[in-house]
N, C-alpha and C positions, 0 to 999 in steps of 0.2 A: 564900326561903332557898335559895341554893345548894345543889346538889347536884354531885358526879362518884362516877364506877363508877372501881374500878381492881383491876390486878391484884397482889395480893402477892409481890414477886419476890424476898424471903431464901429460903434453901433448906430453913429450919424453920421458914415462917409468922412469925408473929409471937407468937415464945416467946422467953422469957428477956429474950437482948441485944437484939435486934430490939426488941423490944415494948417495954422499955425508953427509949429512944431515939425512938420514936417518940410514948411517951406524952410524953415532955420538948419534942419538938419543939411538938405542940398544944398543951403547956402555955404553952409561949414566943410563940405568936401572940396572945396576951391575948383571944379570940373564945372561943366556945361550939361547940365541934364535936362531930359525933355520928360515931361508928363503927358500923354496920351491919354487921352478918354474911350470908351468904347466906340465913343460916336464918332472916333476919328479926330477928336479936336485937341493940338497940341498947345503948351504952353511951357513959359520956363519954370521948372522945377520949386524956382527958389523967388518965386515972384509968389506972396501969399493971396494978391489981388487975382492972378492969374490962376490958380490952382481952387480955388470962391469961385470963380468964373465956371468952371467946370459942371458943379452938380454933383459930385461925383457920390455917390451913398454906400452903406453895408454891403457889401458882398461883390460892388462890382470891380469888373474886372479891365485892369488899366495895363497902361503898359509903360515903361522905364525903359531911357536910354539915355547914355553917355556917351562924350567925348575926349580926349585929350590922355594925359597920364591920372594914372588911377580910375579912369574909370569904371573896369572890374569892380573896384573897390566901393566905389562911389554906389555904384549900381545896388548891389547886395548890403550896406547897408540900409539904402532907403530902402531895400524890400523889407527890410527887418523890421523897420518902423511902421510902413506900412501894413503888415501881417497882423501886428500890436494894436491890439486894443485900446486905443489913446486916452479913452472916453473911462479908463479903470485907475486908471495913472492917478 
């Protein structure tokens, strides 16, 4: 299973609009991805209630993994969105 660390670059984590847009994005790679918090606490990717649940803010640093076909892919996109400043969009 794939893994990558990244950092969350909107300027309010990944709340509200952010988090939004990024639960749509994982749901749109048809994979299985996990969101990881610092604090250890997973959830699915593409669950926007689940990724709320988190906390997650500016700068911190989460971790992304996949499974199945495409995951590679899956994976490095959501870093991309996450790297993005949601909150400029």
């Amino acid at each position: 299973m794939p893994e990558r660390t990244v950092t969350v670059a909107s300027s309010v984590g990944l709340h509200a609009r952010p988090a939004s847009l990024f639960a749509q994005a994982a749901a749109a790679t048809g994979t299985t991805v996990t969101l990881t918090s610092a604090a250890g606490r997973s959830v699915n990717a593409a669950s926007i209630l689940g990724v709320l649940s988190l906390g997650i803010g500016h700068g911190e640093v989460v971790t992304l993994a996949a499974e199945g076909d495409g995951a590679d892919e899956a994976i490095a996109a959501l870093a991309a969105v996450l790297e993005t400043d949601l909150d400029k969009e």
